[in-house]
Phi, psi and omega in degrees: 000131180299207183280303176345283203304326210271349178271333177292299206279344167314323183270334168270022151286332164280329184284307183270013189257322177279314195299326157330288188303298184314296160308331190259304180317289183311328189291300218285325217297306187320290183287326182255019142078011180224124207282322199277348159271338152313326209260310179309295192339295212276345153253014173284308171303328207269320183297323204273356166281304201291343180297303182297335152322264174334288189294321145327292179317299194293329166296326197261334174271006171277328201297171185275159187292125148228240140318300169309325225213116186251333188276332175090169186268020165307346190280007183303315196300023181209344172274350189252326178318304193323297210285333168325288197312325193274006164266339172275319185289339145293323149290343189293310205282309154345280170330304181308297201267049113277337175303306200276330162289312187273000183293315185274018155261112203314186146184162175274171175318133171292145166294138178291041169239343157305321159308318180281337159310300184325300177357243160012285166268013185272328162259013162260298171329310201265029159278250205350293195282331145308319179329288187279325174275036119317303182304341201280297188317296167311324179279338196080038179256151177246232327236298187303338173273004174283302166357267174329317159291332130010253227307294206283321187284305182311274217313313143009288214282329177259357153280332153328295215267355179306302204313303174327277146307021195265310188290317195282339183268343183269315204263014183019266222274173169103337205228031159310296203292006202281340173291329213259337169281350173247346139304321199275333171278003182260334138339303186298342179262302183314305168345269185313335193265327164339284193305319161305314169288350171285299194307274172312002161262340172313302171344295182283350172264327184276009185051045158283140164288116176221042160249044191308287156350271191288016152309293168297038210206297171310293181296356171295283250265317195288309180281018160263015171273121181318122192126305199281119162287274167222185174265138168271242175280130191229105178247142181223117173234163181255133175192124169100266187226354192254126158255108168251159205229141172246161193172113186268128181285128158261148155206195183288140208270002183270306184312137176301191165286331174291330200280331195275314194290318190292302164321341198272295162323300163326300203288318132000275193290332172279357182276336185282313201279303157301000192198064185341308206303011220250123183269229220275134158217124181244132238224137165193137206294147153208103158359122149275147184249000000 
């Protein structure tokens, strides 16, 4: 199985996983008298559209390179990252004035059978979410590790609100609000992990470098090619799940021109070959002096 496939069924593992929760979170939130399992649902909700977002990209970053897109449709994958993040600072800002309204609304203590929901649901996320970022990771996808902070930010909100009704249930009366203060401080937390998921896909729509590693790899990998004196300039940007690359090769300044092209092909296929990840590499010769 490629990366593709492996990033497509992670997400609809994310997909029938938020729509489960969502459903379980609003019922018991609804019935059990809790604003902060209620707030979960609606960022449960908010995942399983940002989820769709994600499979969308990734289905559309498969396609192949063509006239227009020489490059192929990876960069879609950091522009759907874009719109992910902006369904969590929407739920987020959500949560915030729904919090804040009920705290300044009397209301009663959540039932103490909402812990075990939380429970639950707080070790079926973040199982979820080692999951889908392993996946992010083994694929290179940025739309699939936002996914994945989905997962880790829903886990947050239900360690908010475990705490929270935790609090309302030990010191009971006066301290209701103590869930609704734990949705609102778990907004703060979404907020921040946003940022976190944002920052690196700009990068990758900005053409940053954040590849050191596989830099120092290329250049290990180029001089075991026969021919290749060492390496110069190596520039690497990213899009979709594909790294592509320039790279100027030294070799001897005496060898023809023909001899300098056969190499550069040679240096070309072992680098796609040792090194999957790798899209379009364009290789340009430079004389050693």
């Amino acid at each position: 199985m490629n990366n593709e496939q492996t990033a497509i069924r992670t997400t609809y593992f994310s997909i029938i996983g938020n729509t489960s929760l969502a459903l379980i979170k609003g019922l018991a939130g609804f019935f059990g008298n809790s604003y902060a399992l209620i707030a979960d649902a609606i960022e449960s909700t908010a995942d399983i559209f940002s989820s769709l977002l994600v499979l969308f990209g990734l289905k559309y970053a498969k396609r192949p390179a063509d006239e227009n897109h020489p490059y192929g449709h990876g960069k879609i994958e950091p522009l759907i990252t874009f719109l992910v993040v902006a369904f969590l600072v929407t739920s987020a800002t959500i949560i915030a004035y729904e919090s804040i309204q009920n705290i300044q609304t009397p209301h009663k203590v959540p039932k103490s059978w909402t812990l075990i929901v939380l429970g639950a649901i707080i070790i079926w996320k973040e199982v979820s979410f080692r999951i889908v970022i392993n996946k992010s990771k083994e694929t290179n996808s940025s739309s699939l590790k936002a996914d994945a902070w989905h997962h880790r930010s829903d886990a947050i909100t239900s360690v908010m609100a475990f705490i929270g009704i935790s609090i309302a249930l030990i010191f009971g009366k006066g301290y209701e609000t103590a869930d609704d203060w734990a949705a609102l401080l778990a907004s703060a937390f979404i907020l921040y992990n946003s940022y976190l998921i944002f920052r690196p896909a700009l990068g990758e729509i900005m053409d940053e470098h954040l590849y050191d590693d596989l830099l120092e790899e290329i250049r290990a990998e180029s001089i075991k090619v026969k021919g290749v004196v060492g390496t110069e300039k190596c520039f690497i940007r990213k899009a979709g799940m594909k790294y592509h690359v320039d790279l100027h090769a030294i070799v001897d300044g005496e060898i023809s021109v023909k001899k300098g092209h056969d190499i550069s092909h040679q240096l070309k296929d072992h680098l796609r070959k040792e090194i999957p990840n790798l899209g379009h590499v364009l290789i340009h010769i430079e004389p050693n002096e």
